[in-house]
LUMLOVEX-520046 format. One record per residue (C-alpha): x, y, z; residue in one letter. Coordinates in Angstrom, 1 decimal, always signed. Example, Ala and Ser with C-alpha at 12.3 -4.5 7.8 and 13.67 -1.06 7.14 Angstrom:
# LUMLOVEX-520046
<site c1="+12.3" c2="-4.5" c3="+7.8" type="a"/>
<site c1="+13.7" c2="-1.1" c3="+7.1" type="s"/>
***
This chain:
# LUMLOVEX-520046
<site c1="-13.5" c2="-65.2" c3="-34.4" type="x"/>
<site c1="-12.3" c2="-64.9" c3="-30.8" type="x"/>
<site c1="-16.3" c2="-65.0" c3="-29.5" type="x"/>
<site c1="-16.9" c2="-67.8" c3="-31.4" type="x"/>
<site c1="-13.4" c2="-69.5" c3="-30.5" type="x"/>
<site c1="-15.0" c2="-68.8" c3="-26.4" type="x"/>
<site c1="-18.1" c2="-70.1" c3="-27.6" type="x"/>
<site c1="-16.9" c2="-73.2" c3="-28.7" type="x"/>
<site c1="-14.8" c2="-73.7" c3="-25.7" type="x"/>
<site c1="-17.8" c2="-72.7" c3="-23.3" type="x"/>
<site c1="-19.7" c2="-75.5" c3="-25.4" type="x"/>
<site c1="-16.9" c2="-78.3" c3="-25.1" type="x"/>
<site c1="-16.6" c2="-77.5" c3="-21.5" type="x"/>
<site c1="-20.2" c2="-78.1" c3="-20.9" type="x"/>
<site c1="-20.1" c2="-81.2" c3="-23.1" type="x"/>
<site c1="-17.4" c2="-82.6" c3="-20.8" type="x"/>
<site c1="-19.3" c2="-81.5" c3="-17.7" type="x"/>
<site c1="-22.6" c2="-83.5" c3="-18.8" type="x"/>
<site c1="-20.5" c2="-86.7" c3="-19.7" type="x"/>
<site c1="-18.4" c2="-85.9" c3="-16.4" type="x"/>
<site c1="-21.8" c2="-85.7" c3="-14.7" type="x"/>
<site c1="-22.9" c2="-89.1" c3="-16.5" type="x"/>
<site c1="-20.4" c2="-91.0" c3="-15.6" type="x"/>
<site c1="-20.6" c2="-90.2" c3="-12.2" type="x"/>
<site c1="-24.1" c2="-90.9" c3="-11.9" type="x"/>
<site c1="-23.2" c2="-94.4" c3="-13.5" type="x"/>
<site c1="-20.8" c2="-95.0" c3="-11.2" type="x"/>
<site c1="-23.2" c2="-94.0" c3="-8.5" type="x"/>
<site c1="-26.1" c2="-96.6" c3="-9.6" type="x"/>
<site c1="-23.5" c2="-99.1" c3="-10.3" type="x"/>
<site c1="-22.2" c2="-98.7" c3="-7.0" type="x"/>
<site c1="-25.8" c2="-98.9" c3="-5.3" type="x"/>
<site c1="-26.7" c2="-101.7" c3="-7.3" type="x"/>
<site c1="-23.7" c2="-103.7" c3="-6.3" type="x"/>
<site c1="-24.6" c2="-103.0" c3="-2.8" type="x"/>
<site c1="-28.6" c2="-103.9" c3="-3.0" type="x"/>
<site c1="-26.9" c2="-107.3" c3="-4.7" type="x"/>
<site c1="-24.9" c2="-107.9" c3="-2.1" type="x"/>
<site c1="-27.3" c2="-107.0" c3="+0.1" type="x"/>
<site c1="-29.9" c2="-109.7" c3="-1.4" type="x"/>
<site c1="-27.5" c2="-112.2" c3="-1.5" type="x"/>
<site c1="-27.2" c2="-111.5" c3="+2.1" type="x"/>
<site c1="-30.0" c2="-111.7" c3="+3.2" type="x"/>
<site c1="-31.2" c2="-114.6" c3="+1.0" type="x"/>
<site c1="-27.9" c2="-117.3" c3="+2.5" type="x"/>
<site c1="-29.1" c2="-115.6" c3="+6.1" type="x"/>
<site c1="-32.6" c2="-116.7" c3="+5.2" type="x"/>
<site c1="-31.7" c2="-119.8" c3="+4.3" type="x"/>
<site c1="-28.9" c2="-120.6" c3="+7.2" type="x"/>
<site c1="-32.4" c2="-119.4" c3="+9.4" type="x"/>
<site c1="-34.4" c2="-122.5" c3="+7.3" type="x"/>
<site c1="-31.3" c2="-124.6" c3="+7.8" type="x"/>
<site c1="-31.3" c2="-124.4" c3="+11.5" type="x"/>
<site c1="-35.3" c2="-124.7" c3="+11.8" type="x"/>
<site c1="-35.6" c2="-127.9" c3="+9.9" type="x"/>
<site c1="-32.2" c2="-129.2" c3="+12.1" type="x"/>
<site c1="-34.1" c2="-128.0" c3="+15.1" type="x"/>
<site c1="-37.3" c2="-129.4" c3="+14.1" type="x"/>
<site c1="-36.0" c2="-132.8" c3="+13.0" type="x"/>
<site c1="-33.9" c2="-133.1" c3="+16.4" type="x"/>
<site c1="-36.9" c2="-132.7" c3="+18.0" type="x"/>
<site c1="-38.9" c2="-134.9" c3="+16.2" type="x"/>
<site c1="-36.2" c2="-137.8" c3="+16.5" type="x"/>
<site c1="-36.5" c2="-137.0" c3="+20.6" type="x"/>
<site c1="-40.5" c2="-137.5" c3="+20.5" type="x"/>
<site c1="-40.2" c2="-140.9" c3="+19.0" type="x"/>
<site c1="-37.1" c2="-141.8" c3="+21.3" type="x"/>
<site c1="-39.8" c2="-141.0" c3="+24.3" type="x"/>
<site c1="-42.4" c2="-142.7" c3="+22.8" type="x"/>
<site c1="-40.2" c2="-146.0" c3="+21.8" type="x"/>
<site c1="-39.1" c2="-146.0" c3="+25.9" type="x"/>
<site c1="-42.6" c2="-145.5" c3="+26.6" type="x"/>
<site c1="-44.0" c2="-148.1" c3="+25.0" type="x"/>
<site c1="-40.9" c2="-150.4" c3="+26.3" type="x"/>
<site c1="-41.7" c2="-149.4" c3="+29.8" type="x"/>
<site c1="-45.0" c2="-150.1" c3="+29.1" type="x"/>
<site c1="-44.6" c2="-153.5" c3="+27.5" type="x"/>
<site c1="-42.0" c2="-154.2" c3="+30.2" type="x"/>
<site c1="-44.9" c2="-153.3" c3="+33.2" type="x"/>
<site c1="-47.2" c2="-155.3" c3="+31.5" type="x"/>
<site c1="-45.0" c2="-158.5" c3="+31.2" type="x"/>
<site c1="-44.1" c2="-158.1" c3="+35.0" type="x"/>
<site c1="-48.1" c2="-158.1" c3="+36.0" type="x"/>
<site c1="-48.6" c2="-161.0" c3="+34.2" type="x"/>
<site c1="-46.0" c2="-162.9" c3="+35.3" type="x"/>
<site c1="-47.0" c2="-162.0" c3="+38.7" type="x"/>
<site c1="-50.7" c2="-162.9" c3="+38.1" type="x"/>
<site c1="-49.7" c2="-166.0" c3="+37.0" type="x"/>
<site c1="-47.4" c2="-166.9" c3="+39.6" type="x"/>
<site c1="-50.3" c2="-165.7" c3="+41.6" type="x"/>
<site c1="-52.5" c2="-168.3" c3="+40.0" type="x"/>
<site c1="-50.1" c2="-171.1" c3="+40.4" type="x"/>
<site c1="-50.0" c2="-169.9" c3="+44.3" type="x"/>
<site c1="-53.2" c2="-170.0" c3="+44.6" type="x"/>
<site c1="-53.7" c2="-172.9" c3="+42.9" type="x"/>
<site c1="-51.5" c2="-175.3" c3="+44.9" type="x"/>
<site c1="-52.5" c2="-173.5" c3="+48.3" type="x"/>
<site c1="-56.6" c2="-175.3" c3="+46.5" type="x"/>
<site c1="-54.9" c2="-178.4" c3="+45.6" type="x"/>
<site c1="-53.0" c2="-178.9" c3="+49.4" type="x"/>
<site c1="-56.5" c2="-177.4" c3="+51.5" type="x"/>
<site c1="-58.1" c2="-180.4" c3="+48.9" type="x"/>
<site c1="-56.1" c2="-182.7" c3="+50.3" type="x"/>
<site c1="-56.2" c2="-182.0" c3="+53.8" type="x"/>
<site c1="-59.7" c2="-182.1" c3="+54.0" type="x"/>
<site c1="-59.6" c2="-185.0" c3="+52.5" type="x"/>
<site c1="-57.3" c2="-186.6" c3="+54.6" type="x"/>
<site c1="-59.4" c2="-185.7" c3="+57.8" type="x"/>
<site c1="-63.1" c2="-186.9" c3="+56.3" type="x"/>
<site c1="-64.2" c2="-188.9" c3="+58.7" type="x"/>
<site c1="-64.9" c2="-192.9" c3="+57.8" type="x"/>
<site c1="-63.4" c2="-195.1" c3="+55.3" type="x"/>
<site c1="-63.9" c2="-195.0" c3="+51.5" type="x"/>
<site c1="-65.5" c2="-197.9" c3="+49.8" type="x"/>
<site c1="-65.0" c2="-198.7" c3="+46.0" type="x"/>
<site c1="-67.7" c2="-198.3" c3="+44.2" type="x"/>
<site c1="-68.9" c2="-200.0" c3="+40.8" type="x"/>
<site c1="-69.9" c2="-197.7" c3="+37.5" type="x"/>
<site c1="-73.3" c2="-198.7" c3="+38.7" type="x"/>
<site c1="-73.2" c2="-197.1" c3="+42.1" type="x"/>
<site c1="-71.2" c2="-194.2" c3="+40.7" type="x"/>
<site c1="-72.9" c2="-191.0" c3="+39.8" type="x"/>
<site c1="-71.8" c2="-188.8" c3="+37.1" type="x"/>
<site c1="-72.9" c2="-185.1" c3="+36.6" type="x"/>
<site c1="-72.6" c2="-183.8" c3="+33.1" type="x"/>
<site c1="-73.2" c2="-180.0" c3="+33.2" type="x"/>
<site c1="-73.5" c2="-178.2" c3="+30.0" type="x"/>
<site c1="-75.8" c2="-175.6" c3="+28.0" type="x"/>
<site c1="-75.9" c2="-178.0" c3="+24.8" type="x"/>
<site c1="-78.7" c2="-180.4" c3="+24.5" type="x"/>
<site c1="-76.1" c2="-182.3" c3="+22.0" type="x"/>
<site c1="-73.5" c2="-182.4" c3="+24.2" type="x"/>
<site c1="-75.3" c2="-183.5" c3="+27.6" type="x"/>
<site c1="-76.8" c2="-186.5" c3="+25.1" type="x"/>
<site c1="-73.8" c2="-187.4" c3="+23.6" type="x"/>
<site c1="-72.2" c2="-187.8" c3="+26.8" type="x"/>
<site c1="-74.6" c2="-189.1" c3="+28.5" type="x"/>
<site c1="-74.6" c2="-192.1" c3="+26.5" type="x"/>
<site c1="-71.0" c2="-192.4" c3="+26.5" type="x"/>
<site c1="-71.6" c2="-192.5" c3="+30.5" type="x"/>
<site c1="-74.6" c2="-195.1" c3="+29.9" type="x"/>
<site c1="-72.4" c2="-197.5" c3="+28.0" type="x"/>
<site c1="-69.9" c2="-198.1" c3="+30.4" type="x"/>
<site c1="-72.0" c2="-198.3" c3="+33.4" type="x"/>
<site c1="-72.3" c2="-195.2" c3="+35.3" type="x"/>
<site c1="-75.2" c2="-193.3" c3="+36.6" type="x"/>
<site c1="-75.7" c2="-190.3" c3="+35.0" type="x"/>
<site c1="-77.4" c2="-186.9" c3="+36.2" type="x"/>
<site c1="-78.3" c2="-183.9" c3="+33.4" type="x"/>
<site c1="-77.9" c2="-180.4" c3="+34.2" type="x"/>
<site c1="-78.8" c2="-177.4" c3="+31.8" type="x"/>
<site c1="-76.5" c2="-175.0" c3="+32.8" type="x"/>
<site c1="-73.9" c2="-174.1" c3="+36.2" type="x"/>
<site c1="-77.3" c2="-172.5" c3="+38.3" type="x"/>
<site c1="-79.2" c2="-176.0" c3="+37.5" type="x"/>
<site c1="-76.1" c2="-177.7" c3="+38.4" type="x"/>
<site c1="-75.4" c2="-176.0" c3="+41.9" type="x"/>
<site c1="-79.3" c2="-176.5" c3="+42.6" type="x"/>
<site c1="-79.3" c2="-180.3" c3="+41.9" type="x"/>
<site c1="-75.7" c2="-180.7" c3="+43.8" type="x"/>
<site c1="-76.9" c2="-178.8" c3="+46.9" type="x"/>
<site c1="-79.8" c2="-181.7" c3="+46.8" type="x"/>
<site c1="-77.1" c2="-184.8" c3="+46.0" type="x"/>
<site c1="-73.9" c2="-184.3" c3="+45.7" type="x"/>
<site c1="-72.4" c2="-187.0" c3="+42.8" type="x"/>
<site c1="-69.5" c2="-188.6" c3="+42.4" type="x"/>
<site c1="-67.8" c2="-186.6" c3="+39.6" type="x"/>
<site c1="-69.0" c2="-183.5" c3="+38.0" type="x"/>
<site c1="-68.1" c2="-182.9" c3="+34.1" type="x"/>
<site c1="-68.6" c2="-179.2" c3="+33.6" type="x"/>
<site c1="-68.8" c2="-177.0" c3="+30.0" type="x"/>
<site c1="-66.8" c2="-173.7" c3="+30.9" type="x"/>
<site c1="-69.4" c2="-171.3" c3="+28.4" type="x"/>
<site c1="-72.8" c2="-171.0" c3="+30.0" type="x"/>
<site c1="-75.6" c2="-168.9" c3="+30.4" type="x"/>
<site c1="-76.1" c2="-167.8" c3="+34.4" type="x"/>
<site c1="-73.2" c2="-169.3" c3="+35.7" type="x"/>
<site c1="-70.4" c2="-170.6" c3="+34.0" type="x"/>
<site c1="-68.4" c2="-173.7" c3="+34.3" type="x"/>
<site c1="-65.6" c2="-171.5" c3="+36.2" type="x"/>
<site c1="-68.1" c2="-170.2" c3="+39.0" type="x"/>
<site c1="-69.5" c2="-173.4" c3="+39.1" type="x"/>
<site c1="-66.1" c2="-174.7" c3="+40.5" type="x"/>
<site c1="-65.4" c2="-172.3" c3="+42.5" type="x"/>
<site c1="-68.7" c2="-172.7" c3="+44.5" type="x"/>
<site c1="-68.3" c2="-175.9" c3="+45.0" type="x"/>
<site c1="-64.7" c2="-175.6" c3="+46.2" type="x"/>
<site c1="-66.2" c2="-173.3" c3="+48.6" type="x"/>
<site c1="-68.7" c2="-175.0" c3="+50.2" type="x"/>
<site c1="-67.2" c2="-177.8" c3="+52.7" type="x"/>
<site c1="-69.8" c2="-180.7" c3="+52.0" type="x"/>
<site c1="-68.9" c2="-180.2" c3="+48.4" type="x"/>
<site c1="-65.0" c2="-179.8" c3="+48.3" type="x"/>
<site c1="-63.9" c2="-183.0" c3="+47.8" type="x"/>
<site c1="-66.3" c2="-183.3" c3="+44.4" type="x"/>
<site c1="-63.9" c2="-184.2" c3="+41.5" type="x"/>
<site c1="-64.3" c2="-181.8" c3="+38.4" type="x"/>
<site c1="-63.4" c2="-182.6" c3="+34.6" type="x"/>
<site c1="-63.5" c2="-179.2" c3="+32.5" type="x"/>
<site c1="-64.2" c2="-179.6" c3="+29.1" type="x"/>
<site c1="-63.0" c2="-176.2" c3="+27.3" type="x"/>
<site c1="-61.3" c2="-174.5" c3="+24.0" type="x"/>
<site c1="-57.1" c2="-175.3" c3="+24.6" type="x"/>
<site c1="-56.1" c2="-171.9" c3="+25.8" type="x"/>
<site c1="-53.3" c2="-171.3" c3="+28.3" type="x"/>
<site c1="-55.6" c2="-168.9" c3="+29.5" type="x"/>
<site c1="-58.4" c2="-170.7" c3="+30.6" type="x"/>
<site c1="-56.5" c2="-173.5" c3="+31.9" type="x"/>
<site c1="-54.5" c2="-171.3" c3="+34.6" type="x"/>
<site c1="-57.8" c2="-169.8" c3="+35.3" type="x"/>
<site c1="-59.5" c2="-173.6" c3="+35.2" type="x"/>
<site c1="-56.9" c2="-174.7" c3="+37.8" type="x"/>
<site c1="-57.1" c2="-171.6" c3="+40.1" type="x"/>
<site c1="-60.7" c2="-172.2" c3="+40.2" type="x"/>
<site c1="-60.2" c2="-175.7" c3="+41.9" type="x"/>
<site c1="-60.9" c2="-178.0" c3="+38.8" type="x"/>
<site c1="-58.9" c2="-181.0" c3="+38.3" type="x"/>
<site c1="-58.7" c2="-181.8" c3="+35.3" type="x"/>
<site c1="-59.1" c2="-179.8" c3="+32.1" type="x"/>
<site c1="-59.8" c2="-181.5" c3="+28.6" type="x"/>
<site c1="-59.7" c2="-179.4" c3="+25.5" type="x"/>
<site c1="-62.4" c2="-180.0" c3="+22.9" type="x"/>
<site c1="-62.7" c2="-182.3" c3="+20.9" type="x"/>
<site c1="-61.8" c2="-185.0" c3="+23.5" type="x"/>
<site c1="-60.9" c2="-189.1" c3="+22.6" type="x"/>
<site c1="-64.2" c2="-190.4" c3="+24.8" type="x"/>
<site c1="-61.8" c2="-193.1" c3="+26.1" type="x"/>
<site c1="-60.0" c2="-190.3" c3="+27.8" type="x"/>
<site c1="-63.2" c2="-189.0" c3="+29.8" type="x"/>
<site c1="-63.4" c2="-192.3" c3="+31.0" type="x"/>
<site c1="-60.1" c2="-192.7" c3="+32.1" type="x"/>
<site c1="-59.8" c2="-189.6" c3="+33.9" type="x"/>
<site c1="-63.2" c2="-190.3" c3="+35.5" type="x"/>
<site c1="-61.7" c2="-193.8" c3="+37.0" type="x"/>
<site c1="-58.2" c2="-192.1" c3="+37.7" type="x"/>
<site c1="-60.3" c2="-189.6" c3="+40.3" type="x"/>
<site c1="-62.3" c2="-192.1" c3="+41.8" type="x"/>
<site c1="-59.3" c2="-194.2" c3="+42.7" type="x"/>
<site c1="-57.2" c2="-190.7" c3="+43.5" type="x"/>
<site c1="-60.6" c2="-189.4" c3="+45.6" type="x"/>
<site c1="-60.1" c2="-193.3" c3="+48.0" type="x"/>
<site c1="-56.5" c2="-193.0" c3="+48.5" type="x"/>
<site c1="-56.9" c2="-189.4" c3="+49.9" type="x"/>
***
């Protein structure tokens, strides 16, 4: 009895060693399991406080690129409205240093102008356009003026360096020379200076600065009333004897 009394004892000690042991080693892999949780759950709010910061950083720069590229394109905008203001006060400059050079020379021809009738007065109508030279050649027909045909600004120049006409009535879009170089060679040449020019051209701002830098004197957009050729042609006949 007393063997199997130790024997029993020896067996419930054991018994409470191996559920001792257990619980231990529950603790223990309770206790590291905790840890690799909190150790996850670290890591995963540093991982995303590391996303935070990038996509913070990444938007801040973003917003400075297109801050840089709005003062940019202000700067550039603002450069580009300065040059053309100053081109166009260049223009007008330039333009009204023409018009005074016009006058002076006009003032210090030599002999004293004569009126002339729509008979004696020539008219030079220079265009590309077959239609348009015939159209307003018989405009200039039917009230009395003579009336010379050129094809285009070369054939122009050529018949103007032969006999230079009264007024010259000028298309601005030409083959060879334009209506614009056209002008501006006969503003150049002293015998030719005085020549008053009619522009007939599309109603831009643009071409009209450029019309009036180039020495022209009077710019008609098309279509045109054909009464108001006529008048402008008498206006700078009388303007061309009273300078």
């Amino acid at each position: 009895r007393e063997a199997e009394r130790q024997a029993a004892e020896a067996a419930a000690r054991r018994e409470a060693e191996r559920q001792a042991a257990e619980a231990a080693a529950r603790r223990e892999a309770e206790r590291q399991a905790a840890e690799a949780a909190a150790r996850r759950e670290a890591e995963r709010q540093a991982a995303e406080s590391a996303a935070r910061r990038e996509a913070e950083r990444r938007a801040a720069e973003e917003a400075a690129r297109l801050e840089a590229e709005r003062q940019s394109v202000e700067e550039a905008q603002r450069l580009e409205d300065e040059e053309r203001q100053a081109v166009a006060a260049a223009i007008a400059e330039e333009s009204a240093r023409q018009a005074a050079e016009e006058a002076q020379r006009r003032r210090a021809a030599v002999g004293v102008a004569k009126v002339k009738t729509p008979e004696q007065t020539v008219v030079m109508v220079a265009d590309d356009s077959r239609v348009v030279r015939v159209k307003t050649g018989r405009l200039l027909t039917a009230h009395r003026y003579q009336v010379l045909m050129a094809e285009d600004g070369q054939d122009a120049g050529r018949q103007i360096e032969k006999a230079v006409p009264d007024v010259l009535v000028t298309d601005v879009d030409m083959p060879g020379m334009d209506g614009l170089e056209l002008a501006r060679q006969v503003r150049g040449n002293p015998r030719t200076a005085h020549l008053p020019i009619i522009m007939v051209t599309s109603d831009s701002d643009e071409l009209r600065i450029q019309a009036r830098a180039a020495g022209v004197n009077v710019v008609l957009g098309k279509p045109y009333p054909e009464e108001q050729l006529i008048a402008h042609i008498q206006q700078l006949l009388s303007n061309s004897l009273r300078a």
